[in-house]
Phi, psi and omega in degrees: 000129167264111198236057196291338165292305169279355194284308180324277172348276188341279183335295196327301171284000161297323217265022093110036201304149165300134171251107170247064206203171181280192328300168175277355166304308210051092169058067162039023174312319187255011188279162168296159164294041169327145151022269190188131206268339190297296194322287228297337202285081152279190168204186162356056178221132171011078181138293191325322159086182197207121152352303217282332192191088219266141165208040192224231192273344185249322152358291187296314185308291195290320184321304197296319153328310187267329168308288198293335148293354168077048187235159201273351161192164190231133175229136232269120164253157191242354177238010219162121151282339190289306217266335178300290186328323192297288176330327203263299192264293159013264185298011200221345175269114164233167207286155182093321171324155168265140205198099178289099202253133159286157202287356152233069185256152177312147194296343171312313204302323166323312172292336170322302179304327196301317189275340193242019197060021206270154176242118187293167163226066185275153215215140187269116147350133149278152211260143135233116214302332177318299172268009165075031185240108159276148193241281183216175160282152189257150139024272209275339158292336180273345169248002131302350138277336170308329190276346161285352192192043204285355151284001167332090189305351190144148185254162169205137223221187191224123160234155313285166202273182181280002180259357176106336157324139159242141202251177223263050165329323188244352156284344179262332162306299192269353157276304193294340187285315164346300146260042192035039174246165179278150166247088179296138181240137157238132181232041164304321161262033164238042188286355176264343192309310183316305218249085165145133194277338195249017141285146177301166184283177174252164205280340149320297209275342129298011192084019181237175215280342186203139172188137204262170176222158161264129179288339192255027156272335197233355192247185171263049187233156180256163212296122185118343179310162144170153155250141175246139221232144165229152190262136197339285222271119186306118159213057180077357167214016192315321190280302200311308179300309180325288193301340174276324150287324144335288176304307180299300198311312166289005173270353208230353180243173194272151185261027170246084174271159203276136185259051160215343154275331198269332171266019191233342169293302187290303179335309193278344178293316217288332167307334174232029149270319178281326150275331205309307189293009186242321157330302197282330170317304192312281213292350200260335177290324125010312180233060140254334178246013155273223226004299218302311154349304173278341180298312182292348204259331234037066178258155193232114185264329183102021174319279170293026177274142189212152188223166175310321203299311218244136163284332166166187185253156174276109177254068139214030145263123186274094155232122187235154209261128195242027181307311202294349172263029151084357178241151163273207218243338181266343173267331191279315167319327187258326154251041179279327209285315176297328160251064155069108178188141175220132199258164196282307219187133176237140138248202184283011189231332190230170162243149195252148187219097157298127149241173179213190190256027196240023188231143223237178200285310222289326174321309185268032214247296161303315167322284195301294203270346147300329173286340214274311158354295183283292169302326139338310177288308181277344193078187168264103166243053188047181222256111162007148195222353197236127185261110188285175194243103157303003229315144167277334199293134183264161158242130188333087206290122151290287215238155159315162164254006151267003152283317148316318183277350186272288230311156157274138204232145181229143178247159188214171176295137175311295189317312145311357200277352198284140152089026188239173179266141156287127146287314199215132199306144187247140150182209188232152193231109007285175345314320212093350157297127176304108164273000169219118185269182192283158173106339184293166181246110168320082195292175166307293203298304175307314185291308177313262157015310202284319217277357189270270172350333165289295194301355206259324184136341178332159150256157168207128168292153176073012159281094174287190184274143214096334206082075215230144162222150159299123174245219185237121157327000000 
């Protein structure tokens, strides 16, 4: 049989890698013994309870849920965080809102917009050009857009980012209450932040009206899991909003949704209302005694890094900046990976680690003796010298991005594209921030900036091959 999918897998789990990546079970470390997980892969049956109209067993699930997350009801996804996002602004949204987005929130919020019709009002994260890392929007920048745009139905922003950032969540809560607007969260990676005192709060404990979590990225959950949250405090539209997220949620999840993504949802709250805090206690000492370890090493873990912008850091995202030894972050991913370690995500300056509370001593033991390795051998041969080109410049929005996505589209040479609307965001990676979204007009300055950063050696997303990017007829 030719099976190139399971042949993958198979292979993948042989060679048996320390997993510092999502999902957060790591290989099914923390599920029960069951049976058999295929027997649970059901459906729709007598006992079994429905998504579409849960008055059962799923009913109880998600309750029990939205109490462990402080939220005013939960609702189960099958599809996601994408599909929460999707769901979230949908429902919090109508076509035409002004809707304020930071320039780097995950590409789900783009398909938001496209669904829910919206017109962004976009405001750029702050830089920090030394490591070459954006971090949130600050306060005082969401109230000089505000002050542009005080009919702004509401924003929607990240907590915590994939490096473990947190932006000022309840000081940004009480500027949008100022103007009755909602506060969308994407808290995908953060569904543990709740269960341990010694974590940034979670976007429930700031107040906000919808925010989604992936359970399986930081949880004991399998991969596609997630929760969508609608939030405690009544703001004139609490009920109304509930019931409207209701509605969208059964237009946006499948009506066979997996009943083995929906028990690995309840499985990881209830593992981690009985365990999490004395787990999530283990691991963060774990990794107190990685960073101080690595420390010794000269690795910079970002323990202590702090900006005006950020309330803190999430600490049990392990990412450490391996500039100063003369490696990027893409030479260092491969050879931790040759000696069996697999990291969540590298750029050109760090390596990113999901830890969880399913990752054991002995993972950060290896961890630790493998960098004193990597780094040993080569030595300190001082901190990367070379610097991409940033813009700070939002660009000149023509069309909407759901007018953008109707458009009919062509593709051309990059180099050609100035003075044509973006089909689809282009920008360079790292950051990962877009410089040109779809509806925007391809400025000179900006193409130039894309086409310097290539030539430095940069990736850049939203390049096909030839060097072809989507424009607008």
């Amino acid at each position: 049989m030719n099976t190139p999918l399971v042949s993958a897998l198979m292979k993948y789990i042989s060679n048996q890698p320390i997993p510092f990546h999502m999902p957060g079970h790591k290989g099914g470390r923390l599920f029960p013994s069951f049976p058999s997980y295929l027997q649970m892969d059901l459906t729709e049956l007598p006992g079994l309870d429905n998504l579409q109209a849960p008055e059962g067993p799923i009913l109880e699930a998600q309750t029990l849920a939205a109490r462990a997350f402080r939220s005013d009801a939960c609702f189960f996804l099958v599809n996601g965080s994408t599909s929460g996002i999707h769901v979230m602004m949908m429902s919090a949204f109508r076509p035409g809102d002004k809707v304020i987005i930071p320039r780097n929130c995950h590409k789900a919020v783009w398909g938001g917009m496209i669904l829910s019709g919206v017109h962004p009002i976009y405001v750029q994260p702050e830089y920090d050009e030394d490591k070459c890392l954006p971090t949130h929007v600050s306060p005082e920048a969401l109230e000089r857009v505000i002050d542009e745009n005080p009919n702004a139905a509401g924003m929607v922003l990240t907590n915590p980012d994939y490096y473990g950032l947190c932006p000022r969540l309840s000081e940004i809560r009480n500027i949008l209450d100022r103007y009755n607007m909602k506060m969308l969260v994407d808290e995908a990676h953060g569904a543990h932040l709740i269960f341990h005192p010694d974590l940034p709060p979670s976007a429930g404990q700031c107040g906000a009206d919808l925010w989604v979590q992936s359970a399986h990225k930081t949880l004991p959950a399998l991969t596609q899991s997630a929760y969508l949250h609608v939030g405690t405090q009544e703001r004139g539209s609490g009920t109304a909003l509930s019931a409207r997220t209701a509605q969208v949620h059964r237009l946006m999840q499948s009506t066979s949704p997996s009943y083995l993504l929906m028990a690995s949802l309840d499985w990881a709250r209830a593992y981690m209302e009985t365990r999490g805090r004395e787990d999530l206690s283990l691991l963060l000492e774990h990794l107190f005694w990685t960073r101080k370890e690595l420390g010794k090493l000269g690795i910079d873990t970002m323990e202590n890094y702090s900006r005006p912008e950020l309330f803190g850091i999430d600490k049990t995202r392990l990412v450490l900046d391996v500039s100063m030894h003369g490696y990027t972050g893409f030479e260092a991913e491969e050879a931790l990976r040759k000696a069996g370690l697999q990291v969540e995500m590298s750029d050109f300056n760090r390596l990113l680690l999901i830890c969880s509370v399913a990752d054991r001593k002995e993972d950060f033991l290896k961890l630790t003796e493998a960098c004193r390795n990597l780094f040993q051998n080569k030595g300190n041969a001082g901190k990367m010298s070379r610097k991409l080109t940033i813009s700070r410049e939002i660009p000149r929005q023509m069309l909407s991005p759901k007018e953008a996505f109707e458009k009919e589209k062509e593709f051309i040479p990059l180099k050609e594209a100035g003075g044509r609307i973006c089909g689809e965001p282009i920008g360079t990676y790292p950051p990962g921030i877009p410089r040109f979204l779809p509806g925007e007009l391809i400025d000179a300055h900006g193409l130039n900036e894309l086409l310097e950063n290539q030539a430095w050696g940069a990736h850049l997303f939203g390049v096909h091959a030839g060097n072809l990017v989507s424009i607008i007829k």
